[in-house]
GUDO-363661 format. One record per residue (C-alpha): residue number from 0; residue in three letters; x, z, y. Coordinates in nm, 4 decimals. Example, Ala and Ser with C-alpha at 12.3 -4.5 7.8 and 13.67 -1.06 7.14 Angstrom:
<0,"ALA",<1.2300,0.7800,-0.4500>> <1,"SER",<1.3670,0.7140,-0.1060>> 
***
This chain:
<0,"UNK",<3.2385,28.2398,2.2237>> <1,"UNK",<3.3620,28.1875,2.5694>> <2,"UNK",<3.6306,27.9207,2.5844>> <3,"UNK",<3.7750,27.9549,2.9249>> <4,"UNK",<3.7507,28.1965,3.1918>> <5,"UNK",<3.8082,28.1251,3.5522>> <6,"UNK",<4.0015,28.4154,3.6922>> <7,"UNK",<3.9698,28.4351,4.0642>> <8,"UNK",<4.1328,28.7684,4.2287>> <9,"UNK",<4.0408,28.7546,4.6176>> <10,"UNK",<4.1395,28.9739,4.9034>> <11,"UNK",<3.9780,28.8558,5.2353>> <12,"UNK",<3.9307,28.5250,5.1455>> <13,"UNK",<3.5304,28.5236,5.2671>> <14,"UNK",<3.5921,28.2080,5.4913>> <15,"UNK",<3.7727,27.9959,5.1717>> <16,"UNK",<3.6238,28.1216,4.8238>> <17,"UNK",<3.2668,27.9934,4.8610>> <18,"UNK",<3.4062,27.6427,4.8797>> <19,"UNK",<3.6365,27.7262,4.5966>> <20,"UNK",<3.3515,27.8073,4.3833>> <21,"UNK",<3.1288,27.4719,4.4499>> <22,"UNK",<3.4156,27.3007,4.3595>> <23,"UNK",<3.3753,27.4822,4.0192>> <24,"UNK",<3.0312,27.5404,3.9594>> <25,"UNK",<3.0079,27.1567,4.0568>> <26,"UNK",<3.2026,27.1096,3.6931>> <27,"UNK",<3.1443,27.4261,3.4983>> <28,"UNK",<2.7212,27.4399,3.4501>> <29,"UNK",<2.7449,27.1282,3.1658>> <30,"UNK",<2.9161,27.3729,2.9783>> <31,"UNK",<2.6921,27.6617,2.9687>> <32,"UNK",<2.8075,27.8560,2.7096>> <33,"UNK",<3.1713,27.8091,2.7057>> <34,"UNK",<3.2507,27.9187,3.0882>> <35,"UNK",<3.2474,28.1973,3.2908>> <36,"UNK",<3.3682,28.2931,3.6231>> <37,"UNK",<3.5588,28.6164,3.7145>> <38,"UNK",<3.5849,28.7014,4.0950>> <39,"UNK",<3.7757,29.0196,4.1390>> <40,"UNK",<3.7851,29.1516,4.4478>> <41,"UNK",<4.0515,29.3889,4.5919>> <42,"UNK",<3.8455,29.5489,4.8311>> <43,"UNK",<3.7685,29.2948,5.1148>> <44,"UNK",<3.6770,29.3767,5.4186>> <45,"UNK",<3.5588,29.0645,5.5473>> <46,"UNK",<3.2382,28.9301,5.3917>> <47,"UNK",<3.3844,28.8108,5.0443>> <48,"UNK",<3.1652,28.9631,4.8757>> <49,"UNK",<2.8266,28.8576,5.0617>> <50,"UNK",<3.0079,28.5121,5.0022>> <51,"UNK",<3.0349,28.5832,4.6501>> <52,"UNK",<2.6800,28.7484,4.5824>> <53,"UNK",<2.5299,28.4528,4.7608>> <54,"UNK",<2.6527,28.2172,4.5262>> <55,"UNK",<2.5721,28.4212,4.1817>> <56,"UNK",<2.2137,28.3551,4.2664>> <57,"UNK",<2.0942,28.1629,3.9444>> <58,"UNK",<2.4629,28.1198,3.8440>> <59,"UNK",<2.4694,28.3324,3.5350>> <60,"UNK",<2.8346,28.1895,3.4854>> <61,"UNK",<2.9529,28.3969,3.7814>> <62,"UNK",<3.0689,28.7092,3.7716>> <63,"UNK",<3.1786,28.9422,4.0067>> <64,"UNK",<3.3732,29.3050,4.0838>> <65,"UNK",<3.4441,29.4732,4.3753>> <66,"UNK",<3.7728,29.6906,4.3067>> <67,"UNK",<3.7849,30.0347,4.5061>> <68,"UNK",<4.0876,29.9672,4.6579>> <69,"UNK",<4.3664,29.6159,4.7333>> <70,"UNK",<4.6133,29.5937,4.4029>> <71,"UNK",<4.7915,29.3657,4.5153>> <72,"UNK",<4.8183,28.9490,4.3962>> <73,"UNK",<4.9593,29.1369,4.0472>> <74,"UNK",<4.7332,29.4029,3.9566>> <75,"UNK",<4.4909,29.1957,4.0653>> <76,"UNK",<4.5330,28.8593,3.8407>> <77,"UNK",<4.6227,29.1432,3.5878>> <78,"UNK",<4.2543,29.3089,3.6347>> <79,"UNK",<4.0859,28.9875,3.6457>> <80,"UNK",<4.2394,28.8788,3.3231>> <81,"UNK",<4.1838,29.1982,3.1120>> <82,"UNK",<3.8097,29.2066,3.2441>> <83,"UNK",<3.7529,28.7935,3.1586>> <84,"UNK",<3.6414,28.7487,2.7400>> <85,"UNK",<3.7688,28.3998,2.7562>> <86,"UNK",<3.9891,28.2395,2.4792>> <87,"UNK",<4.1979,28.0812,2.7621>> <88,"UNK",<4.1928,28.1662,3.1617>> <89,"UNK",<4.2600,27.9485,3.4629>> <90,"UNK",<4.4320,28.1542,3.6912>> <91,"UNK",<4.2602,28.0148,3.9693>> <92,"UNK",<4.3177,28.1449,4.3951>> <93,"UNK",<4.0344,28.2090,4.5803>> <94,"UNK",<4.0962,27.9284,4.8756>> <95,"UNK",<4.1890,27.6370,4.6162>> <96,"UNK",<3.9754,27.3775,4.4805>> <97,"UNK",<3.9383,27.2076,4.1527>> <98,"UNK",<3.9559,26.8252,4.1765>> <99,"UNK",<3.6253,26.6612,4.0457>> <100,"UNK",<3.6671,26.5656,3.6629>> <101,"UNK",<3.9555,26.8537,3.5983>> <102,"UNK",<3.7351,27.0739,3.4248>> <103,"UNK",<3.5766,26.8423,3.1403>> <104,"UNK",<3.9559,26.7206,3.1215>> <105,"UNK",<4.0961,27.0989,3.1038>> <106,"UNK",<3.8455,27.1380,2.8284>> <107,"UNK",<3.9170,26.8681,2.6622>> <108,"UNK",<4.3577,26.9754,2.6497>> <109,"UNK",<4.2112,27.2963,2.4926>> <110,"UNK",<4.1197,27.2014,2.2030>> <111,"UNK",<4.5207,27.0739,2.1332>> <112,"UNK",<4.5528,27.4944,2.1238>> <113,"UNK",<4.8830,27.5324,2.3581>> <114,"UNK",<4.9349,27.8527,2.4955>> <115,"UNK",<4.9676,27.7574,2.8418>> <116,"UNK",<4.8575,27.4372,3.0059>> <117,"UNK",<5.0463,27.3316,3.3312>> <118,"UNK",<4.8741,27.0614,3.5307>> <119,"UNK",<4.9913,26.9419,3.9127>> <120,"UNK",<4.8183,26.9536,4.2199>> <121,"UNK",<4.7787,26.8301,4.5784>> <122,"UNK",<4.8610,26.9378,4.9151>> <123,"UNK",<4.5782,26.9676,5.1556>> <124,"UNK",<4.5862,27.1268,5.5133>> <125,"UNK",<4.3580,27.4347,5.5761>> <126,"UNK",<4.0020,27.1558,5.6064>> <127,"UNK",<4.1319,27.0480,5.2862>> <128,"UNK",<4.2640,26.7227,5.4579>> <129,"UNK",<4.4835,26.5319,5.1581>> <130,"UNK",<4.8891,26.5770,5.2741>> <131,"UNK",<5.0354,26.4338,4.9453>> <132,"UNK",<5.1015,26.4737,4.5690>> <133,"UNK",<5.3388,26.8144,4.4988>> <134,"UNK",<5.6119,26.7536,4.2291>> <135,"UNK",<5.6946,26.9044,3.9101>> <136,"UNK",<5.8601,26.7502,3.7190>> <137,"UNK",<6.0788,26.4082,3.7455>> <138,"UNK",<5.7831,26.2208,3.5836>> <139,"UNK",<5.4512,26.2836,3.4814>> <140,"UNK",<5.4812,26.2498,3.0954>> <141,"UNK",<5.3043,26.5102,2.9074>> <142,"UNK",<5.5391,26.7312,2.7814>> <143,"UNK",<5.5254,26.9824,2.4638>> <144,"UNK",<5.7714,27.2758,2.4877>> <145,"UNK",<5.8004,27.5717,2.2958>> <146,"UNK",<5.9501,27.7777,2.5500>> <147,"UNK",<6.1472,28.0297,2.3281>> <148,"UNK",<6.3508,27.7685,2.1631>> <149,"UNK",<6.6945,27.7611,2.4113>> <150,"UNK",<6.7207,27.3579,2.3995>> <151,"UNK",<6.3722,27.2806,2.4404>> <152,"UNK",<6.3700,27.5050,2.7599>> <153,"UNK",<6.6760,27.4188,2.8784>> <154,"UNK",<6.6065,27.0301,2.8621>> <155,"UNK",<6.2439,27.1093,3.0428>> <156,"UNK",<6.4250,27.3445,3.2893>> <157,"UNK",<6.6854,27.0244,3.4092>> <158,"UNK",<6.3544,26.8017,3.4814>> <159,"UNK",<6.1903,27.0403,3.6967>> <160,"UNK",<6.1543,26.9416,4.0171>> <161,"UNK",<6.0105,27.2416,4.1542>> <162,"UNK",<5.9559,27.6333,4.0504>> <163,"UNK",<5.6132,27.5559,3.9632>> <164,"UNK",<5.7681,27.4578,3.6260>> <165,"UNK",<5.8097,27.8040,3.5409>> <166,"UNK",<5.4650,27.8832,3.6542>> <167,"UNK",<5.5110,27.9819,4.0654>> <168,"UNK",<5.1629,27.7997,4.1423>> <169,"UNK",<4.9545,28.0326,3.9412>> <170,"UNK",<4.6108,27.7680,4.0264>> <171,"UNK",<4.8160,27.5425,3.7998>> <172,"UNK",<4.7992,27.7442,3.4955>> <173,"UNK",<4.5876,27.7905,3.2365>> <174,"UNK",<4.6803,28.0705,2.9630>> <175,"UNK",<4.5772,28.1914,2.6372>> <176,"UNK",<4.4709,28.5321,2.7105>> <177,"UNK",<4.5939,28.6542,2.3372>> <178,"UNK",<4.9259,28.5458,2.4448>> <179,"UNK",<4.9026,28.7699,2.8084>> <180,"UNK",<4.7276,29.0393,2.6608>> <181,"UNK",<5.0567,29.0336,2.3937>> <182,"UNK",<5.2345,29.1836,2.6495>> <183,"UNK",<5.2108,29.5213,2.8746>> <184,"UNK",<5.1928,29.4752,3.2324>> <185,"UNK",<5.6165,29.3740,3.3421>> <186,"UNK",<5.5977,29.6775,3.5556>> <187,"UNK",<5.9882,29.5920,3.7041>> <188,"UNK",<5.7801,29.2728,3.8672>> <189,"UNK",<5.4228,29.4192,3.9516>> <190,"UNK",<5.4008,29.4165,4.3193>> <191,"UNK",<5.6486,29.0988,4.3801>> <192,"UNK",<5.3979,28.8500,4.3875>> <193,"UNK",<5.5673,28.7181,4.0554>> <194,"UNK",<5.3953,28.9459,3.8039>> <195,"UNK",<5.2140,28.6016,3.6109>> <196,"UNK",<5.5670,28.4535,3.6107>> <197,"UNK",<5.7492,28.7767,3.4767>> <198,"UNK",<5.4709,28.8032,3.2169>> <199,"UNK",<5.4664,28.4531,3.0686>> <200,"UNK",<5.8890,28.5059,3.0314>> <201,"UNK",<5.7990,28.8024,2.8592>> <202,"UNK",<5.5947,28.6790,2.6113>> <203,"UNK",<5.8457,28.3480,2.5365>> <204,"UNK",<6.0872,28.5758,2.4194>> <205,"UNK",<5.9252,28.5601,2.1298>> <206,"UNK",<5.6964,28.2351,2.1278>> <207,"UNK",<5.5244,28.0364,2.3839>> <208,"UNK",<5.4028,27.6840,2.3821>> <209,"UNK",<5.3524,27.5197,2.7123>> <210,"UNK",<5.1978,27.1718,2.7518>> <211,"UNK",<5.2647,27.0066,3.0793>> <212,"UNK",<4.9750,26.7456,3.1052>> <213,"UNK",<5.0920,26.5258,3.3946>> <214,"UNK",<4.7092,26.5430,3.5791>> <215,"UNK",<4.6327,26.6376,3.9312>> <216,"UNK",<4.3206,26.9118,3.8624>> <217,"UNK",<4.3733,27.1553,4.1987>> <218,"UNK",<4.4046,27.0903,4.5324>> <219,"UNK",<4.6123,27.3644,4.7270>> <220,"UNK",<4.4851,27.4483,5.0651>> <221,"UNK",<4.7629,27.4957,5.2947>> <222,"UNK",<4.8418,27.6499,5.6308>> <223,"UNK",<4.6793,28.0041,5.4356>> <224,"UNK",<4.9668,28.1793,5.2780>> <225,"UNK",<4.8766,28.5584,5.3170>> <226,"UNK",<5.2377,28.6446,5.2039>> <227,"UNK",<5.3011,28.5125,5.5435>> <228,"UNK",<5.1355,28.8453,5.6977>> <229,"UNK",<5.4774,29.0218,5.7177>> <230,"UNK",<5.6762,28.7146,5.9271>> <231,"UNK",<5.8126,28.4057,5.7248>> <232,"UNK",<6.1736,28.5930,5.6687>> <233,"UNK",<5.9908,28.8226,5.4066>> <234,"UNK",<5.7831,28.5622,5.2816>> <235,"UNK",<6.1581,28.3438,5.1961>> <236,"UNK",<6.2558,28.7178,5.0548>> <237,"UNK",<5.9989,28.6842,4.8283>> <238,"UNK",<6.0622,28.3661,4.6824>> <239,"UNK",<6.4494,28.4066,4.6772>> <240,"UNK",<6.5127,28.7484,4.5716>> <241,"UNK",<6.2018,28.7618,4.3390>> <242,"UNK",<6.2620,28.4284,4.1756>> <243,"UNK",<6.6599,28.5120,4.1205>> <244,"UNK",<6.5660,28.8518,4.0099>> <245,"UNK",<6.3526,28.7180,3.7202>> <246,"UNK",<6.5737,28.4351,3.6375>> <247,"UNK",<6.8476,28.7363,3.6019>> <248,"UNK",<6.6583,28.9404,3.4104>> <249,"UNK",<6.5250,28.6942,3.1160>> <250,"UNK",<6.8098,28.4890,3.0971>> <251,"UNK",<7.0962,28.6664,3.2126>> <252,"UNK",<7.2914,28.5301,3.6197>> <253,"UNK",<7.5666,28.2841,3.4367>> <254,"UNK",<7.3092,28.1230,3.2073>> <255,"UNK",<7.2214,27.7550,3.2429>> <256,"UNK",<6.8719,27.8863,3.2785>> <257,"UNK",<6.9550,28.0767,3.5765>> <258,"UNK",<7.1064,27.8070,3.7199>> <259,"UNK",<6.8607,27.5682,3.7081>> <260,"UNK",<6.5807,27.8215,3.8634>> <261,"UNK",<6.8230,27.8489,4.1127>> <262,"UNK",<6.8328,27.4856,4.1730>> <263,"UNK",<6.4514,27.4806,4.1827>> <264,"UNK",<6.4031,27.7383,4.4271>> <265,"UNK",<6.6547,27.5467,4.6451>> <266,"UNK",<6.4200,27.2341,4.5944>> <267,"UNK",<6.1562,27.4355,4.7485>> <268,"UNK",<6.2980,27.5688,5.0786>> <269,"UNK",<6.4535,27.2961,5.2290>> <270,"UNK",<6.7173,27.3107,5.5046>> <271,"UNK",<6.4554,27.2990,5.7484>> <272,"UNK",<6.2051,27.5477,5.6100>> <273,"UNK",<6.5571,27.7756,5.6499>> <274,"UNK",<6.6177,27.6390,6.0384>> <275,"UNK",<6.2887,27.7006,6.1402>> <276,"UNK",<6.2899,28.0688,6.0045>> <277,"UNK",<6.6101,28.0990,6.2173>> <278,"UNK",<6.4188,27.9812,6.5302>> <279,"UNK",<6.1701,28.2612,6.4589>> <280,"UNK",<6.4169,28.5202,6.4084>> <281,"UNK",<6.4993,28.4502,6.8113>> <282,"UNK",<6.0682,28.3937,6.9034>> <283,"UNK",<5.9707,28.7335,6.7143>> <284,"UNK",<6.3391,28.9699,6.6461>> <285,"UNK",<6.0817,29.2708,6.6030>> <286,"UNK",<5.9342,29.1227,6.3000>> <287,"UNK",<6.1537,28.8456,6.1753>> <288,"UNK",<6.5559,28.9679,6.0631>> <289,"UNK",<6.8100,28.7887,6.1732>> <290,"UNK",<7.0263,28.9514,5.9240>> <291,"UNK",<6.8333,28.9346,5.6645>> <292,"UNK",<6.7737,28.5565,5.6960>> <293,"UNK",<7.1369,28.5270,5.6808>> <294,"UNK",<7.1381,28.7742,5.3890>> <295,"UNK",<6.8934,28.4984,5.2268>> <296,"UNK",<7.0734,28.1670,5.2878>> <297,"UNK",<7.4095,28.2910,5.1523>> <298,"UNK",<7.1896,28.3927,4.8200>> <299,"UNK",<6.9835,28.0589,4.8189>> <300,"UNK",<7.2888,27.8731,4.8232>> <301,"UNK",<7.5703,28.0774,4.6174>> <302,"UNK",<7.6125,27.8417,4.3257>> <303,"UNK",<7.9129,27.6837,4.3307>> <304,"UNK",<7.7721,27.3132,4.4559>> <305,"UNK",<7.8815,27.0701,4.7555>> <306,"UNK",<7.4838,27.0626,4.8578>> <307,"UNK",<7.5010,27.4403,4.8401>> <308,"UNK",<7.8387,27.3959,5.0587>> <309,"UNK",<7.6933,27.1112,5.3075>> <310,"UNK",<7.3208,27.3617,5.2999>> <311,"UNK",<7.5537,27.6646,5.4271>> <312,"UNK",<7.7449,27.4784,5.6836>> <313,"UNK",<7.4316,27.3153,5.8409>> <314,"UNK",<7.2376,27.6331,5.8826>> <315,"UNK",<7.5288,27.8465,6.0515>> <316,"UNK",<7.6376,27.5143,6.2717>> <317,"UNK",<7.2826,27.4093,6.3783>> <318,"UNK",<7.1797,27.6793,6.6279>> <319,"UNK",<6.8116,27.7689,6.7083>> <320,"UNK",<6.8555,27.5776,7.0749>> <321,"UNK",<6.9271,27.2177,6.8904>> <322,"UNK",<6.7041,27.2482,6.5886>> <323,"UNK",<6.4448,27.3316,6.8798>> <324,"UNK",<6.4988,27.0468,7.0572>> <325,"UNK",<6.5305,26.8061,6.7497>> <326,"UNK",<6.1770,26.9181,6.6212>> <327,"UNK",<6.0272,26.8541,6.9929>> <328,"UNK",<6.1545,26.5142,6.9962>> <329,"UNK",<6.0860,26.4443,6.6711>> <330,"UNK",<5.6966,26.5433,6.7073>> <331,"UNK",<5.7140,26.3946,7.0575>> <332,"UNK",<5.7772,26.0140,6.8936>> <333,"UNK",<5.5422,26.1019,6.5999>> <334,"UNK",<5.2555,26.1950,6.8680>> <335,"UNK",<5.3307,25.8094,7.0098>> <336,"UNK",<5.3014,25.6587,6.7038>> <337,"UNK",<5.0062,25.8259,6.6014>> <338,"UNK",<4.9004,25.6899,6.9941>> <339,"UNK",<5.0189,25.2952,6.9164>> <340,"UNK",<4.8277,25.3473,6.5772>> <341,"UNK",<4.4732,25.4495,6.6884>> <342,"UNK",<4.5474,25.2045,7.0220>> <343,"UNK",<4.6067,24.9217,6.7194>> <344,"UNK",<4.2896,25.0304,6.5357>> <345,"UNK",<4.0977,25.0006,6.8625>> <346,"UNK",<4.2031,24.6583,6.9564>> <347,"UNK",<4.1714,24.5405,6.6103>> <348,"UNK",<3.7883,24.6322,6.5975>> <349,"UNK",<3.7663,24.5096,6.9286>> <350,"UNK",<3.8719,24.1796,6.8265>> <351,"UNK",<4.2560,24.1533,6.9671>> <352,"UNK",<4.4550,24.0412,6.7062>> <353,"UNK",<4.7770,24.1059,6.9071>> <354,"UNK",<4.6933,24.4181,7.0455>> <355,"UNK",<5.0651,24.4993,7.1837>> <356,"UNK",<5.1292,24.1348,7.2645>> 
***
């Protein structure tokens, strides 16, 4: 029996997957029979699947479909999922990588027979440069929760430091697929980008046991977010209005739980993620809203909280001109001491051991 199945939808991701699947085929072939790897394709039209095909060549792990038409992130995950014959599956994007050692290790947490595992990640640029280690939680203690028990989630909701908690970085999961397949499709969310995170609320209404394990076993490419396609307004739409929807609908707007999804979203999209959005409604007006930026904020920052208060004030006080300016200044002294640095590093090599002396 197949333990896990990798579940990798792709759309257009030609120049990233290959590299996504060394990184797992690198891990996976020591465990022959217990691994496979789904690609599903929404109907590229770059050369994913030549990318794809390439590497299948005397990979019987891999596996690969071609859709006839884009599904969307949702349908997509959804197809890949139903498709896999895994006992568990690592939701897994097409332009991520998996850390050496996190596959053994993943293995290893399966056998404890959670019904979701949540690990942590990195940040990388788009050459998969290191940036830092992304937060979860306030620590990295493993942490068992059954997720339909109100103070169990409610105590692992206040230590979240971040949405991907409850399950936004869908690379970070790994799910029992008995436990999806529970569940129809949450056709309310399909099409939101949030479909996994609808889904996995669905099923805790009734039982769901999540095992944070504390470990670093992806490392997110950034400066590739293809929700960015429709101008960085919509893409903050989709976070804030999807993310308070959900909340909302599983746990009702006045709950506690609400609240603290609330609070992690805020975490997310800090004041300047929100300033320079506001910058770009004046750059690009035909594609980024003004309006509904503002429209945004107000919701980001409704709960009744002095940082939701001081948040509010700053954004309609600091105008586009003077968050401008402050972000060319700042990068202007970063540039020079990214100059003194590599000046230092040449001196030192050079011999000078007072190179500014």
């Amino acid at each position: 029996m197949v333990k896990l199945s990798v579940c990798i939808p792709v759309y257009n991701f030609g120049a990233f997957v290959g590299q996504t699947l060394d990184s797992v085929r690198a891990q996976s072939e020591s465990a022959l029979d217990a691994v496979e790897i789904f690609v599903v394709d929404g109907a590229s039209s770059d050369d994913t699947a030549d990318v794809v095909r390439k590497r299948a060549v005397g990979w019987s792990q891999l596996r690969y479909v071609r859709l006839p038409q884009r599904g969307g992130i949702d349908a997509d995950l959804a197809e890949s999922i139903r498709l896999a014959s895994g006992e568990y599956c690592w939701l897994l994007s097409g332009d991520d990588l998996m850390r050496e050692g996190s596959f053994p290790r993943a293995l290893q947490w399966l056998r404890e027979g959670h019904d979701v595992y949540l690990c942590r990640h990195s940040n990388c640029d788009l050459t998969m440069k290191f940036l830092n280690e992304h937060p979860v939680l306030r620590d990295n203690s493993v942490r068992i929760v059954e997720l339909s028990d109100p103070v169990q989630r409610l105590a692992y909701m206040s230590q979240a430091v971040s949405s991907e908690a409850v399950f936004s970085f869908m690379s970070g999961l790994i799910v029992r697929r008995e436990k999806w397949m529970s569940v129809p499709d949450p056709e309310e969310f399909m099409g939101c980008c949030w479909g996994h995170v609808a889904r996995l609320f669905s099923v805790a209404q009734t039982q769901l046991r999540i095992c944070y394990v504390g470990e670093i076993w992806v490392e997110r490419r950034g400066e590739n977010d293809s929700f960015l396609e429709h101008g960085s307004v919509n893409r903050l739409r989709i976070a804030v209005d999807g993310y308070h929807h959900i909340a909302d609908r599983f746990f009702g707007h006045d709950s506690a739980e609400a609240a603290e999804i609330r609070r992690m979203i805020r975490n997310d999209l800090s004041l300047r993620i929100w300033l320079r959005a506001k910058c770009r409604t004046h750059e690009a007006p035909a594609l980024e809203s003004r309006r509904e930026l503002d429209r945004l904020v107000t919701k980001c920052y409704s709960d009744r909280d002095i940082s939701c208060l001081m948040n509010r004030t700053a954004y309609r006080l600091i105008s586009a001109t003077v968050y401008r300016t402050a972000r060319d200044a700042y990068r202007k002294i970063k540039r020079s001491r990214q100059h003194l640095i590599r000046s230092d590093a040449f001196h030192a090599v050079a011999g000078d051991s007072h190179p500014r002396e």
